[in-house]
N, CA, C and O atoms as a Tripos MOL2 file, in Angstrom:
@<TRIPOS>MOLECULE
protein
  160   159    40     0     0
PROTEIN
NO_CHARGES

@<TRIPOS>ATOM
      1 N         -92.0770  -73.1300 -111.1700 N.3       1 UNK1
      2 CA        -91.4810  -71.7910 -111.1410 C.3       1 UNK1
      3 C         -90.2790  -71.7530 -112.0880 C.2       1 UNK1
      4 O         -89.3350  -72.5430 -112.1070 O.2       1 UNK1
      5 N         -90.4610  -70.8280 -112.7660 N.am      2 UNK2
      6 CA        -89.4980  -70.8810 -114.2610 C.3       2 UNK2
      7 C         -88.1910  -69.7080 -113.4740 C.2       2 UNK2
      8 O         -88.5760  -68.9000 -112.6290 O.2       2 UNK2
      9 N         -86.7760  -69.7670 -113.8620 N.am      3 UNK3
     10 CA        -85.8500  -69.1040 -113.8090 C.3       3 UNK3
     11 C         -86.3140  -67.5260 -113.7880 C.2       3 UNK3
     12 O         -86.0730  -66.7350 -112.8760 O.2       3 UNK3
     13 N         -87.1630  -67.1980 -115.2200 N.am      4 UNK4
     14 CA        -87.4620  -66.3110 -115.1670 C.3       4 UNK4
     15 C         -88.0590  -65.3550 -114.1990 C.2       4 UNK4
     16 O         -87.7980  -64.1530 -114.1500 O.2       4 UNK4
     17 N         -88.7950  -65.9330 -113.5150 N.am      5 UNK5
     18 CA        -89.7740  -65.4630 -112.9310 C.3       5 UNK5
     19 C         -88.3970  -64.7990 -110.9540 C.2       5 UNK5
     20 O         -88.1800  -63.8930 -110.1500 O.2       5 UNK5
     21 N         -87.9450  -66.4530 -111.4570 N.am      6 UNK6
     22 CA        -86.9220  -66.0300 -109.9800 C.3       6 UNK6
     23 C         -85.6840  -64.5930 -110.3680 C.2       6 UNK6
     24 O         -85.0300  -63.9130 -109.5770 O.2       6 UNK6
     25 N         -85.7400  -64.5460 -111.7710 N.am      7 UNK7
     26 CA        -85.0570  -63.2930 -111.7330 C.3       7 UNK7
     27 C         -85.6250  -61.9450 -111.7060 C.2       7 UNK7
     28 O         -84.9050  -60.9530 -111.8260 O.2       7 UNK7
     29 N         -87.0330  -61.8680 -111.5360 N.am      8 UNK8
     30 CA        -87.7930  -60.6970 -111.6620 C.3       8 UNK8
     31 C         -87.6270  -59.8330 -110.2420 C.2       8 UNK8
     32 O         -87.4900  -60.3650 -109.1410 O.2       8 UNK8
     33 N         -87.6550  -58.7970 -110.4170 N.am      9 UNK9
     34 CA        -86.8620  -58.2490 -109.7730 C.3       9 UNK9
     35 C         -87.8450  -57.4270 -108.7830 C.2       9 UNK9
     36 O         -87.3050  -56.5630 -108.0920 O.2       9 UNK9
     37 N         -89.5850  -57.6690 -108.6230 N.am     10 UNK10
     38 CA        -90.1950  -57.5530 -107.6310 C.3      10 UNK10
     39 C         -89.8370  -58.8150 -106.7970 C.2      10 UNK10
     40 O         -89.8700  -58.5690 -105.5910 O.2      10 UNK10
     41 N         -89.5290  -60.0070 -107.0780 N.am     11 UNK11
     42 CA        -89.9570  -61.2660 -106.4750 C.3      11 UNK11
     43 C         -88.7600  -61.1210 -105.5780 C.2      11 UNK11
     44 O         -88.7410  -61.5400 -104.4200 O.2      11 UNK11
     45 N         -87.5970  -60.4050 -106.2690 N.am     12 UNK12
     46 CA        -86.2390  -60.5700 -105.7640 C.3      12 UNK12
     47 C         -86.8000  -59.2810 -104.1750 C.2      12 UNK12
     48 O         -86.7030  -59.5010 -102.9670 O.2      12 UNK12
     49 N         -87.2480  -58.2580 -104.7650 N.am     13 UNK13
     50 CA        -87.5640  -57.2890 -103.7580 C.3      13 UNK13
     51 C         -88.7000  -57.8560 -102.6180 C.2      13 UNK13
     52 O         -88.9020  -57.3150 -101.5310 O.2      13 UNK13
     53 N         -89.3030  -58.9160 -103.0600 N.am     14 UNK14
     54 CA        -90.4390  -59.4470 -101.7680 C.3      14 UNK14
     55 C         -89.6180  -60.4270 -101.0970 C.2      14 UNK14
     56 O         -90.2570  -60.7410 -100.0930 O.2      14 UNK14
     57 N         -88.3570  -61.1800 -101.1340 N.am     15 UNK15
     58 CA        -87.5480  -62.1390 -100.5670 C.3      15 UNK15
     59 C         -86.9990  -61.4210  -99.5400 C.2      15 UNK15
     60 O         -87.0510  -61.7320  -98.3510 O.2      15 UNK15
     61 N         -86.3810  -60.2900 -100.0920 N.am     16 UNK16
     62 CA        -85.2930  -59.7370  -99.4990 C.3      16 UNK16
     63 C         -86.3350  -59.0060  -98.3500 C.2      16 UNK16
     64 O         -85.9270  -58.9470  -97.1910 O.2      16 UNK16
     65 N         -87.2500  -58.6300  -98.5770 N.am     17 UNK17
     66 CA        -88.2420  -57.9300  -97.8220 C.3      17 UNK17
     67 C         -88.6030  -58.4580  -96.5510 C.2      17 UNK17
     68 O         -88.7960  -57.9690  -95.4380 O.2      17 UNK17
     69 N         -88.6530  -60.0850  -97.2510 N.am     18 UNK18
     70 CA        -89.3080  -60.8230  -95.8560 C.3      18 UNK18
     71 C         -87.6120  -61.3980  -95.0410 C.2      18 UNK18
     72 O         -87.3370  -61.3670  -93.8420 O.2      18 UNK18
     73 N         -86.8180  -61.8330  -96.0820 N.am     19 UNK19
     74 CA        -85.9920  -61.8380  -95.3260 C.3      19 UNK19
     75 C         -85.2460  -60.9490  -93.9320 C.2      19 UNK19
     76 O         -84.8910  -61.2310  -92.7880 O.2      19 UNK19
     77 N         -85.2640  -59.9280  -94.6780 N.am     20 UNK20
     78 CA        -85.1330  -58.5570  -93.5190 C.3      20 UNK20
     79 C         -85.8010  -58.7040  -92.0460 C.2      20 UNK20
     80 O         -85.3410  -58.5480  -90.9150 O.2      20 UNK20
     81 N         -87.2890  -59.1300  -92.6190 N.am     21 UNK21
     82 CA        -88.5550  -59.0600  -91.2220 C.3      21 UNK21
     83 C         -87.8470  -60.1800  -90.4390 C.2      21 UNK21
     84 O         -87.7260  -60.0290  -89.2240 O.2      21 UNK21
     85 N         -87.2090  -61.6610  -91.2240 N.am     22 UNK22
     86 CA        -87.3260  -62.5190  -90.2180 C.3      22 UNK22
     87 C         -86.1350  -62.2510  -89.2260 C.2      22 UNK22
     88 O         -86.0520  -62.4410  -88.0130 O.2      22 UNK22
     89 N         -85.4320  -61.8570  -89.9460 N.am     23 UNK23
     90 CA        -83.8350  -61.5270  -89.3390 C.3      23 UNK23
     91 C         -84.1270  -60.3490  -88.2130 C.2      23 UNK23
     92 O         -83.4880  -60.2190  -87.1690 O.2      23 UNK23
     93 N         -85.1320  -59.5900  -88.6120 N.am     24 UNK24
     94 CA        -85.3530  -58.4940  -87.3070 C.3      24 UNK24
     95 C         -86.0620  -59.1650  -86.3260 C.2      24 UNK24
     96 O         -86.1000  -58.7010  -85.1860 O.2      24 UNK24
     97 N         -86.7550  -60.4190  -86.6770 N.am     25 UNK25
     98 CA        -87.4930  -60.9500  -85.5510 C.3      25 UNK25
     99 C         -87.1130  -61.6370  -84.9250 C.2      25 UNK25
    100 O         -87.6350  -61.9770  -83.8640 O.2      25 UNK25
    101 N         -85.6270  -62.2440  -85.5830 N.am     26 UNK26
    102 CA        -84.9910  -63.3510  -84.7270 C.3      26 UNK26
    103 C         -83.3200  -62.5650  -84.2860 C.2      26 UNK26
    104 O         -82.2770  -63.1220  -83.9440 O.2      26 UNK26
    105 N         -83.6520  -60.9850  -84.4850 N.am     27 UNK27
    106 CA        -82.7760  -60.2680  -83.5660 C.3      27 UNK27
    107 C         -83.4390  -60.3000  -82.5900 C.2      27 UNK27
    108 O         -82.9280  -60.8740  -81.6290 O.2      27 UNK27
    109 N         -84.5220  -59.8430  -82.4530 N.am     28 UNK28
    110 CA        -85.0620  -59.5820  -80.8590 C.3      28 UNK28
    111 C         -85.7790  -60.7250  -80.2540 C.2      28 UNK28
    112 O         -86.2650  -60.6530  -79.1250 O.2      28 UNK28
    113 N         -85.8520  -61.8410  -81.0410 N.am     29 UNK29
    114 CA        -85.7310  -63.2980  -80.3510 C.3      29 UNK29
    115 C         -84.8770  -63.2630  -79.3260 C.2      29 UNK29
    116 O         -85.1870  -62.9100  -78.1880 O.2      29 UNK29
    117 N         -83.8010  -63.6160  -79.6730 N.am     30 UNK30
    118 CA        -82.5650  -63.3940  -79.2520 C.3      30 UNK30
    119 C         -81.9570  -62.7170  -78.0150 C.2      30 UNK30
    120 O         -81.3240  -63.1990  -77.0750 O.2      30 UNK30
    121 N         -82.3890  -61.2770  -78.3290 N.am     31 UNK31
    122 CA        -81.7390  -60.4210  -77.7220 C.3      31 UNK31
    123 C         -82.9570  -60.5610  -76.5860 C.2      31 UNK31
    124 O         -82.5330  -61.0510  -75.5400 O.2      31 UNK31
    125 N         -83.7950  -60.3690  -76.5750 N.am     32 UNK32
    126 CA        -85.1210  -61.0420  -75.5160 C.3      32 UNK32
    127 C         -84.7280  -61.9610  -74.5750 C.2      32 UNK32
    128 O         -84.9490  -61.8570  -73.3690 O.2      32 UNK32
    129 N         -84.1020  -62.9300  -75.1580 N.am     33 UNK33
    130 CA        -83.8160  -64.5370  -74.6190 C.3      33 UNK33
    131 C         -82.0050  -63.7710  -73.6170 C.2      33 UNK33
    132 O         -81.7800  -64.0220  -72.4330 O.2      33 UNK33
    133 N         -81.0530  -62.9060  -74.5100 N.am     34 UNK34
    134 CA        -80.4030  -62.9360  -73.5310 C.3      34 UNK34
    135 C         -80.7640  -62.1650  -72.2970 C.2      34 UNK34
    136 O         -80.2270  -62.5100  -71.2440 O.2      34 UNK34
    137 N         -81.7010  -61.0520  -72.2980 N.am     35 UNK35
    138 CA        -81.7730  -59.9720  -71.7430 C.3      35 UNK35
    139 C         -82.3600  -60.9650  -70.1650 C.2      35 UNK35
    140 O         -82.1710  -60.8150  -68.9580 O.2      35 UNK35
    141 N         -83.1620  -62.0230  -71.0540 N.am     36 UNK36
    142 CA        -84.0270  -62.5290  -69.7480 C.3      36 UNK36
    143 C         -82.7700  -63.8050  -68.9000 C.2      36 UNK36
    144 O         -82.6500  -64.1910  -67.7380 O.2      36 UNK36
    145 N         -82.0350  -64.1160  -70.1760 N.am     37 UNK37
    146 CA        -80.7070  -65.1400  -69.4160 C.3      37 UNK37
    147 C         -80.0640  -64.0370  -68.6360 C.2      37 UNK37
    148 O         -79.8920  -64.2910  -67.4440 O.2      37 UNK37
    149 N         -79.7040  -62.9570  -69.0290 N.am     38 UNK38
    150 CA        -79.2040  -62.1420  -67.8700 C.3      38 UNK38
    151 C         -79.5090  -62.0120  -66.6660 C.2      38 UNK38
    152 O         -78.7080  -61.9940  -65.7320 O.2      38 UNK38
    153 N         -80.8970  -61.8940  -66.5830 N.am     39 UNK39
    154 CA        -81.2910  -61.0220  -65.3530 C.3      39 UNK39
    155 C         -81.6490  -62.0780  -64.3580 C.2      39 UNK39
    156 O         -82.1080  -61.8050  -63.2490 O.2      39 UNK39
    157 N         -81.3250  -63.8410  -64.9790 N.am     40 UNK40
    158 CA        -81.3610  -64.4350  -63.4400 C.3      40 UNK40
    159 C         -80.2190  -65.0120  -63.4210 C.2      40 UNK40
    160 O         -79.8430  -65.6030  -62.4080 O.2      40 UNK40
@<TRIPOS>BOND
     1     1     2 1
     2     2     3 1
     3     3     4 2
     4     3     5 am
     5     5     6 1
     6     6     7 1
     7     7     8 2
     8     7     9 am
     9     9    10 1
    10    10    11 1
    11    11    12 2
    12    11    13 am
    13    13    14 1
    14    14    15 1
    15    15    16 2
    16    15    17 am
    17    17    18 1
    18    18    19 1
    19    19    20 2
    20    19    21 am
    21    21    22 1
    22    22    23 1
    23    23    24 2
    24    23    25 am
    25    25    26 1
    26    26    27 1
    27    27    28 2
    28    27    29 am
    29    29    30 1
    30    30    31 1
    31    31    32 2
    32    31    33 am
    33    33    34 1
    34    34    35 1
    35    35    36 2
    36    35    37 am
    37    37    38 1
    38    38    39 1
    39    39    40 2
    40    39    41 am
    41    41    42 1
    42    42    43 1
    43    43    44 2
    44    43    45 am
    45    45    46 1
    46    46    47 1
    47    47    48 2
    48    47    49 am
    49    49    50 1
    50    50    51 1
    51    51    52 2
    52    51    53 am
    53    53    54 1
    54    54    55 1
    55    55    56 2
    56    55    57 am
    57    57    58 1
    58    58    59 1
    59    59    60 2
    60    59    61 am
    61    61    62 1
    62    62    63 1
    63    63    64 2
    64    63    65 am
    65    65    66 1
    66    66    67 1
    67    67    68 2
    68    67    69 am
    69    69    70 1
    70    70    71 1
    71    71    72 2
    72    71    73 am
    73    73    74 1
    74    74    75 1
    75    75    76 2
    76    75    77 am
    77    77    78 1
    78    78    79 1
    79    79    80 2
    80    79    81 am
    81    81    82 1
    82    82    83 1
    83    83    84 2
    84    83    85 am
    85    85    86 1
    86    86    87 1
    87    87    88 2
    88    87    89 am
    89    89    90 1
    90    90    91 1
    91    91    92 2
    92    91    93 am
    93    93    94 1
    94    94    95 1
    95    95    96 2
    96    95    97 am
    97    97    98 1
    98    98    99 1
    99    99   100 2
   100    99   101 am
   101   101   102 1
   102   102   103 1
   103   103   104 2
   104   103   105 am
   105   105   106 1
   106   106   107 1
   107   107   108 2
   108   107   109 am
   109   109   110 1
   110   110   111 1
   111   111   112 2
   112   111   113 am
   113   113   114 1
   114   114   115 1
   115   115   116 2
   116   115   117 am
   117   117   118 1
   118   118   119 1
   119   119   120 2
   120   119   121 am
   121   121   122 1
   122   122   123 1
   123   123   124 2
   124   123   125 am
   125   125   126 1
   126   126   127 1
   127   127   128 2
   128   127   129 am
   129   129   130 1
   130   130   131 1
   131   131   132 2
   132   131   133 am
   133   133   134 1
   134   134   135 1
   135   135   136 2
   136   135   137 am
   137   137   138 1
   138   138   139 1
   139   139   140 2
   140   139   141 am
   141   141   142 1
   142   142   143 1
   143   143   144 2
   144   143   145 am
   145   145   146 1
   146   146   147 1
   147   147   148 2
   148   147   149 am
   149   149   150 1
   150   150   151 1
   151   151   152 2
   152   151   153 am
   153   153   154 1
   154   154   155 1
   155   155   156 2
   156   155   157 am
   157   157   158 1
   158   158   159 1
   159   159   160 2
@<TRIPOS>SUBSTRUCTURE
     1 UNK1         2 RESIDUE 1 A UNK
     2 UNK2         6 RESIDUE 1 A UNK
     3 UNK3        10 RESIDUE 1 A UNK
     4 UNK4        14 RESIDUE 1 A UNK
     5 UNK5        18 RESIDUE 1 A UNK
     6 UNK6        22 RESIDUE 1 A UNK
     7 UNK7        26 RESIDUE 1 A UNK
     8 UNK8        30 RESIDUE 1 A UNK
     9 UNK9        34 RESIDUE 1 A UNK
    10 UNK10       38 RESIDUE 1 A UNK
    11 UNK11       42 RESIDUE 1 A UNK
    12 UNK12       46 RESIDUE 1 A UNK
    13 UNK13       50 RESIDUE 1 A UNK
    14 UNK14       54 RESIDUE 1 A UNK
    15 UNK15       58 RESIDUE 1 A UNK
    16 UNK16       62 RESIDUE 1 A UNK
    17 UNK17       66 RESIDUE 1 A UNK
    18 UNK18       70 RESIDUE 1 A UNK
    19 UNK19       74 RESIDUE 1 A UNK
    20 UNK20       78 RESIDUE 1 A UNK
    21 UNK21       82 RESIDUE 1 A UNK
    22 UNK22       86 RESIDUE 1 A UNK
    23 UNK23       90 RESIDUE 1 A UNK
    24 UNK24       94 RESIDUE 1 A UNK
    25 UNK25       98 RESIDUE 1 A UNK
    26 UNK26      102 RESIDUE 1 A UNK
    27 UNK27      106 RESIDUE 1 A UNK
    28 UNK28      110 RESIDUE 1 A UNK
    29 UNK29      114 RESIDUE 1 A UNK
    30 UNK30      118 RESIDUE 1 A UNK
    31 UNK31      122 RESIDUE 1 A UNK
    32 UNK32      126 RESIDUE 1 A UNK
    33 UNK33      130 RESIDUE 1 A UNK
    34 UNK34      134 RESIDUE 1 A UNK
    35 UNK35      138 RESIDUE 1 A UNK
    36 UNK36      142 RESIDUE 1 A UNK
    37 UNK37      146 RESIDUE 1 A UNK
    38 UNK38      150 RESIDUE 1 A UNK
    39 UNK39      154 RESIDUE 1 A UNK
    40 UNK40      158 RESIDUE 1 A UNK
């Protein structure tokens, strides 16, 4: 994988893309895990 390619600016838009998903998935990881530490 050449520099170039890491500066292209779909590749930059599919990172950030998935990044987003994982971060929303490991919000409600999370927030799941306290909701259920709460309630016992």
């Amino acid at each position: 994988m050449s520099t170039g390619s890491l500066l292209n600016c779909s590749d930059n838009l599919k990172l950030v893309y998935k990044l987003w998903i994982f971060l929303k998935f490991l919000h409600g990881l999370v927030s799941n895990m306290v909701m259920f530490y709460c309630a016992h």
